[in-house]
KOLDREN-862460 format. One record per residue (C-alpha): residue in one letter; x, y, z. Coordinates in Angstrom, 2 decimals. Layout:
N
['A' [X Y Z]],
...
***
This chain:
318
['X' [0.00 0.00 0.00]],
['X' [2.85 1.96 -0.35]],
['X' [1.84 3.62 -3.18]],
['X' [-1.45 4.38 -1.96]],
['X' [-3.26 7.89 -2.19]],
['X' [-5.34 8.67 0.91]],
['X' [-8.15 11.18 0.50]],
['X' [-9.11 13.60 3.14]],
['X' [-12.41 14.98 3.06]],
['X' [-12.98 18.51 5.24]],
['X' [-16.63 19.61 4.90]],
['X' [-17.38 23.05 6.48]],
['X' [-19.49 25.76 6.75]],
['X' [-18.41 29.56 7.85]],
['X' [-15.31 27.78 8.73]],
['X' [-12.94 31.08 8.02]],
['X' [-11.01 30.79 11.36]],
['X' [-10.14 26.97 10.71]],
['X' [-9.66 26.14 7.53]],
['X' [-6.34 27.01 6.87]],
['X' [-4.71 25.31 10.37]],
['X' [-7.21 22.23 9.11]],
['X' [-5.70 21.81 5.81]],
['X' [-1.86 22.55 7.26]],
['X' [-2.67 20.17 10.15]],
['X' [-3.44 17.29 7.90]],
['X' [-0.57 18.36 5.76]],
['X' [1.87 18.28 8.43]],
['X' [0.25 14.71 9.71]],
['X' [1.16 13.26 5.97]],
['X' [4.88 14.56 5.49]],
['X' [6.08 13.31 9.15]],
['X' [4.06 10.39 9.62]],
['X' [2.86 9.04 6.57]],
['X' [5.28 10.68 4.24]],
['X' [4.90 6.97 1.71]],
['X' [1.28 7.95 0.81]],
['X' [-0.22 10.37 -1.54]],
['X' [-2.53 12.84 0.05]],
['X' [-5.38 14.27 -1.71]],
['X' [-7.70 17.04 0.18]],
['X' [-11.24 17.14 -0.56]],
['X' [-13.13 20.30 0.96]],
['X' [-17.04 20.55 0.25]],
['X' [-18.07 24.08 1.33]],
['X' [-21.67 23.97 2.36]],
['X' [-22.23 27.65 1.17]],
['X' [-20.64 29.64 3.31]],
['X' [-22.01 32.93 4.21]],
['X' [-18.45 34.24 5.62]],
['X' [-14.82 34.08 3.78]],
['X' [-14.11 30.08 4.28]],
['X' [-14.58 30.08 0.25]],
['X' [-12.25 32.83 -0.42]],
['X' [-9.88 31.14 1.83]],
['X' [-10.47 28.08 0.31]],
['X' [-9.45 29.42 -3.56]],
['X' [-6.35 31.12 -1.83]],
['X' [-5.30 27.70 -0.53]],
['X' [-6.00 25.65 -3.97]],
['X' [-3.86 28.23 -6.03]],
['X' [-0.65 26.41 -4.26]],
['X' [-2.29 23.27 -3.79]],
['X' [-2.59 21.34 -6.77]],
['X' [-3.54 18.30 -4.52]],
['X' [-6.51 20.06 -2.84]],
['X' [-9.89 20.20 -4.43]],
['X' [-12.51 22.47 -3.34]],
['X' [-16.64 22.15 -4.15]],
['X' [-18.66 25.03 -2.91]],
['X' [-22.85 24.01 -3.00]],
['X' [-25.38 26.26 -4.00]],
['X' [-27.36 25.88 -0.95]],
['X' [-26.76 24.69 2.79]],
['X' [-27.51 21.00 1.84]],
['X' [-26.54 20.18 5.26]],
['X' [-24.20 18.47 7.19]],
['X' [-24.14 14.94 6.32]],
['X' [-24.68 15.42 2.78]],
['X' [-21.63 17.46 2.70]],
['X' [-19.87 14.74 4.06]],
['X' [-21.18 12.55 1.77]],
['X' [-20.81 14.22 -1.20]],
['X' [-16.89 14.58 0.04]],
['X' [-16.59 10.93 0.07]],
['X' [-18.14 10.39 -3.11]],
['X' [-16.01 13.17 -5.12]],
['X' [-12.98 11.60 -3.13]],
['X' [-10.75 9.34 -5.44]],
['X' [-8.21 8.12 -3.23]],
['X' [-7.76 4.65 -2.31]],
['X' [-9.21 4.81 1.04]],
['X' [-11.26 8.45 2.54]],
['X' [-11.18 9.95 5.99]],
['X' [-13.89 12.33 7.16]],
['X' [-12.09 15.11 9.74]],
['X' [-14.31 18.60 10.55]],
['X' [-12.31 21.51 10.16]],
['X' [-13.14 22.69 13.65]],
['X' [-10.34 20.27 15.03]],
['X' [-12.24 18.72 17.70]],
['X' [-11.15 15.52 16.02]],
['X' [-7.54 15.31 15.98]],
['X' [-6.22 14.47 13.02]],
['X' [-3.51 13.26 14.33]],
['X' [-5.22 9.66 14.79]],
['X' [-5.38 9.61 11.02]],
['X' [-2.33 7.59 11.67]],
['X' [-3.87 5.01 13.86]],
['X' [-6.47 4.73 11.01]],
['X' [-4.49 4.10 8.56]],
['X' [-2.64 1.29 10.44]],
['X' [-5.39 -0.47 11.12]],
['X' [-6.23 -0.19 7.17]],
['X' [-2.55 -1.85 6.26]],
['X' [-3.43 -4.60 8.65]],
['X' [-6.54 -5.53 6.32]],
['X' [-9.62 -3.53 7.94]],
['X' [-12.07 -2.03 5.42]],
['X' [-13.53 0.29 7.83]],
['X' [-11.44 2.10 10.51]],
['X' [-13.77 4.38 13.25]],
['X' [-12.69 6.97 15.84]],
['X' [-14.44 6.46 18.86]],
['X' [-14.91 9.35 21.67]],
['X' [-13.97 8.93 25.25]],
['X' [-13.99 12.71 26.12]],
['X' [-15.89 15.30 24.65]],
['X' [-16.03 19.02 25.51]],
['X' [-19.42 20.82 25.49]],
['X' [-22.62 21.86 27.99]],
['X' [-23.11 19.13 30.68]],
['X' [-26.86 18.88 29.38]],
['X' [-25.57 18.23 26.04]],
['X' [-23.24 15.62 26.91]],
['X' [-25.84 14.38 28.87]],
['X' [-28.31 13.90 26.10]],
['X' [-25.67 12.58 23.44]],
['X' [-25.26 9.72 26.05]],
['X' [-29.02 9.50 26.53]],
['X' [-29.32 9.34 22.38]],
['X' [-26.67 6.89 22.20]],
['X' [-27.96 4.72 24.70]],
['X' [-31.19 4.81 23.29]],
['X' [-30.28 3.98 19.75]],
['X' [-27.94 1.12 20.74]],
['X' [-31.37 -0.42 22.29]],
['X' [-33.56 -0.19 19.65]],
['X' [-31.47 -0.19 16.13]],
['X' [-31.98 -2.74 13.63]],
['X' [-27.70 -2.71 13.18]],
['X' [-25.67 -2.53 15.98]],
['X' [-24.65 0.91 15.64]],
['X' [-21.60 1.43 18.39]],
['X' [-22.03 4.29 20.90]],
['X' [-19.74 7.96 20.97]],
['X' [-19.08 7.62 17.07]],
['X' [-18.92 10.26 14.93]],
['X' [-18.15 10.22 11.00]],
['X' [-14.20 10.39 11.88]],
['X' [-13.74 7.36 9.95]],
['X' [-11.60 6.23 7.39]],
['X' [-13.42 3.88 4.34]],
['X' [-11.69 1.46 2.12]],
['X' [-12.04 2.43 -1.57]],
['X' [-14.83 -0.66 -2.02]],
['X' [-16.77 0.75 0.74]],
['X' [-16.54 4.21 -0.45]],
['X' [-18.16 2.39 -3.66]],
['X' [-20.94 0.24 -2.18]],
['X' [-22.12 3.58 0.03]],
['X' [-21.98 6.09 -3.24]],
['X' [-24.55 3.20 -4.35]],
['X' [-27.07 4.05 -1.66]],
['X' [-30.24 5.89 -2.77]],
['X' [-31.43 6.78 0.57]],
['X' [-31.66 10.70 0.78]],
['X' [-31.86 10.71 4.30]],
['X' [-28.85 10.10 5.39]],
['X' [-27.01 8.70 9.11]],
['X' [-23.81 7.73 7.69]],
['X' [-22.46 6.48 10.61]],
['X' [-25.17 4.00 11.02]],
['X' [-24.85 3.11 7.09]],
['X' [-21.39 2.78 7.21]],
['X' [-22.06 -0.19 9.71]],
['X' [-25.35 -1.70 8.32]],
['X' [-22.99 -2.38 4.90]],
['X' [-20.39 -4.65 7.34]],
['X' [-16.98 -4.90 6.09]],
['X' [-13.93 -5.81 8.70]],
['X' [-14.22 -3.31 11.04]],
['X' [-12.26 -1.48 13.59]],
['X' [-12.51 0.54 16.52]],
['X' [-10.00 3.40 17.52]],
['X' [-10.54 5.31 21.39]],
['X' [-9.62 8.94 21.00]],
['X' [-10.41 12.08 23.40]],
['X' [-11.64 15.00 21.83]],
['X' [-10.18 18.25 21.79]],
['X' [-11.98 22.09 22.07]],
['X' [-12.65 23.72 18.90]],
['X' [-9.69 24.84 17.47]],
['X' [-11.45 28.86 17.09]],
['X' [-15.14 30.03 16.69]],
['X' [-18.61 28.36 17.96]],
['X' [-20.08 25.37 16.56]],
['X' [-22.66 25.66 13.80]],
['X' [-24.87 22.78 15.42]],
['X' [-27.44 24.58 17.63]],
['X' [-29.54 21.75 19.47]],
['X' [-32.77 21.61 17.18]],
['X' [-30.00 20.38 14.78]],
['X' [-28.90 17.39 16.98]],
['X' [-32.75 17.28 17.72]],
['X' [-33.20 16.46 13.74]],
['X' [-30.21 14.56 13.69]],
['X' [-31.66 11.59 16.50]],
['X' [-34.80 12.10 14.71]],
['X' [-33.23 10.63 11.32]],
['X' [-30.98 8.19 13.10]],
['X' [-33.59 6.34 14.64]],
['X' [-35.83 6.73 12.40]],
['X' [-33.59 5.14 9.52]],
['X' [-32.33 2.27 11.67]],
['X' [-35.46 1.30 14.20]],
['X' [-38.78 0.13 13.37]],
['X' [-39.33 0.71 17.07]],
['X' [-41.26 3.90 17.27]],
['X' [-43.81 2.50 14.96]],
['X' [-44.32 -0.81 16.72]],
['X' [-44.85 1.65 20.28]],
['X' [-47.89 2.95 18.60]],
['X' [-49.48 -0.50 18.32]],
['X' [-48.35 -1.71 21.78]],
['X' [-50.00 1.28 23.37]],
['X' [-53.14 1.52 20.89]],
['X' [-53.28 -2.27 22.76]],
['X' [-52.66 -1.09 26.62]],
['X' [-54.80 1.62 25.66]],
['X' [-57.88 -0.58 24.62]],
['X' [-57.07 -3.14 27.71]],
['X' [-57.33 -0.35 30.12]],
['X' [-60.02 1.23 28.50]],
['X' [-61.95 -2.01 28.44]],
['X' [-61.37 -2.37 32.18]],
['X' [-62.40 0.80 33.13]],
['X' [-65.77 0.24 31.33]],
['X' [-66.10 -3.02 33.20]],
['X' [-65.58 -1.69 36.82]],
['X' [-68.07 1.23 36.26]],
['X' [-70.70 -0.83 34.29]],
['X' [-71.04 -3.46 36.84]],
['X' [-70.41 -1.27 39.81]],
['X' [-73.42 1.21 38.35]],
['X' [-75.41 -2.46 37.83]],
['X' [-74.66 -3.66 41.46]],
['X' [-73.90 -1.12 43.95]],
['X' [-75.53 2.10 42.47]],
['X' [-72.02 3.41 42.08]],
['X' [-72.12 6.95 40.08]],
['X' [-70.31 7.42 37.36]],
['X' [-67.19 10.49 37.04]],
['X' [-68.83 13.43 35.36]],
['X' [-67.58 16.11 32.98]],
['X' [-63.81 16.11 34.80]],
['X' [-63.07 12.75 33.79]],
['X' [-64.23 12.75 30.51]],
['X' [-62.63 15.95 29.36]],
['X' [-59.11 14.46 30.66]],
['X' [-59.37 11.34 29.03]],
['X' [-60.18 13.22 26.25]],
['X' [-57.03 15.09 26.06]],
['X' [-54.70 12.45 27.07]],
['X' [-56.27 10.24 24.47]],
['X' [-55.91 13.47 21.48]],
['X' [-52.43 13.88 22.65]],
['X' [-51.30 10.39 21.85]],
['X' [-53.11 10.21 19.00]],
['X' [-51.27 13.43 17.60]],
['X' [-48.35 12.12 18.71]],
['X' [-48.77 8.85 17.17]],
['X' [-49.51 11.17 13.94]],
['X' [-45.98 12.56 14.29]],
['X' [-44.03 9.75 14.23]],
['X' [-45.96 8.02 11.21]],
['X' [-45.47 11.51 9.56]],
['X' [-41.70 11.40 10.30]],
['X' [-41.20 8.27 8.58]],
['X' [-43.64 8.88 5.66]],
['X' [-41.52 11.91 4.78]],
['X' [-38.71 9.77 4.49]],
['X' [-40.44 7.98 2.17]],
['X' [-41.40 11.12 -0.11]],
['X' [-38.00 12.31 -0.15]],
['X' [-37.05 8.98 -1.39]],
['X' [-39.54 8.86 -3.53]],
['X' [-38.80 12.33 -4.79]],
['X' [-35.62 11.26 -5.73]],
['X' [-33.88 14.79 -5.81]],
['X' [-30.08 15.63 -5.97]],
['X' [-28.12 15.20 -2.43]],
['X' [-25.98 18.33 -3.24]],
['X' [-25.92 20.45 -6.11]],
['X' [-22.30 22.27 -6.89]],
['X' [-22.24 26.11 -8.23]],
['X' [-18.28 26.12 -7.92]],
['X' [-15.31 24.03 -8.13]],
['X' [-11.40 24.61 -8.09]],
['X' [-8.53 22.18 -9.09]],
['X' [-11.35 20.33 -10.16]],
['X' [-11.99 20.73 -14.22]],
['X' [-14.36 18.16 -14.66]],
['X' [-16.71 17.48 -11.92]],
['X' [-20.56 16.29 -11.41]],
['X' [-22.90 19.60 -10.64]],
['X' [-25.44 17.39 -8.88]],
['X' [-25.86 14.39 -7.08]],
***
């Protein structure tokens, strides 16, 4: 594998205080430490609103080894990850954030494990910085999906991964729109291997992620890997009916042998909202995974590119 070209793939979005130190960082990584293989940079700019893209075509002019994709819209995070590993052409991908928090630096570790035959190489945390509420509820997520996925998706991973070339392949293949690429990236198999890291502090700035983005990011990871949610709404339409049916009983044949009157207005006007609130609940999660379905269905372009540089001939959707 000596010969090998490894492709690094940096998505970011108003990244202007990071990009540079991310691109020199994994520069630095490749002369020192893994001076025998080529390196190829990938950066998919999610249409920044600040100067990452400027900084971007000032780094490409002296980088003939970096390629840079700027989207028309903000297509999101994981799509901009995606679409770096499927623009990648190197012979295995890594997916690093610009913000540093993942340190590069175990790039190396990765790629060891890849020269000892693994297809799939994954970083996984042991420290984290952040809010104590937010670490809290990453742990609660985790712990939750763990329970109820359909693949056994490992807990504290991230997409700081590197991919084998035929993985890279089989996952450009996918059609799903919605995408959890760290729980597709296990469903497809492959030898796989863990590596324990502790992640750093952002390197500058504030993260992008705001919490009704990790709120829509559960929402699509267990809603693409757990049929769970949907079978809840059956077992409680069930426990529902049971206690419904028992209730009935106990005030039918207490009002038959004991005279017992029956709750008034109260009662019925709380069952009535308990019952409406479940049912719009139960209306929420159907909806959720119908509009999966659409978007499927729909069948529109993951990304669409407005701008490209050391790249002459690229795809302007996909």
């Amino acid at each position: 594998m000596s010969d090998s070209t490894i492709s690094v793939c940096i998505p970011v979005y108003n990244e202007a205080e990071n990009v540079a130190l991310a691109v020199t960082t994994v520069e630095e990584i490749f002369h020192s430490k893994l001076p025998q293989y080529g390196l190829e940079l990938i950066i998919t700019d999610n249409a920044s609103t600040d100067r990452t893209w400027e900084l971007v075509t000032e780094l490409s002019a002296t980088r003939p080894h970096l390629k840079a994709f700027r989207f028309s819209r903000n297509c999101g995070y994981q799509n901009s990850v995606f679409a770096g590993l499927s623009l990648a052409t190197g012979d295995a991908v890594v997916a690093v954030d610009a913000d540093l928090e993942d340190p590069p630096i175990v790039i190396v570790q990765f790629v060891e494990k890849w020269k000892e035959g693994f297809d799939v190489v994954y970083g996984v945390r042991q420290k984290r910085y952040g809010p104590i509420y937010l670490r809290f509820l990453f742990s609660l997520f985790y712990k939750l999906l763990t329970a109820i996925a359909s693949v056994g998706i490992p807990e504290n991973t991230g997409d700081f991964r590197l991919l084998d070339r035929k993985v890279v392949n089989v996952l450009k293949a996918l059609p799903e729109r919605n995408l959890y690429l760290r729980g597709l990236v296990w469903y497809l198999g492959f030898r796989q291997a863990p590596i324990p890291y502790d992640r750093q502090a952002r390197a500058a700035g504030t993260s992008k992620f705001r919490l009704k983005h990790y709120a829509a990011f559960a929402i699509d990871g267990i809603t693409a890997f757990s049929k769970a949610p949907l079978r809840l709404i059956g077992v409680l339409g069930v426990c529902l009916f049971i206690l419904s049916a028992i209730l009935g009983s106990y005030y039918f044949i207490g009002g038959l042998l004991r005279g017992t009157r029956l709750p008034g207005f109260t009662t019925i006007v709380v069952l009535l909202l308990f019952l409406h609130g479940l049912t719009f609940i139960f209306i929420g999660i159907i909806g959720e995974y119908l509009s999966r379905v659409f978007d499927d269905a729909k069948f529109r372009p993951r990304v669409i590119i407005s701008d490209a540089v050391n790249a002459p001939e690229f795809p302007t959707y996909f």
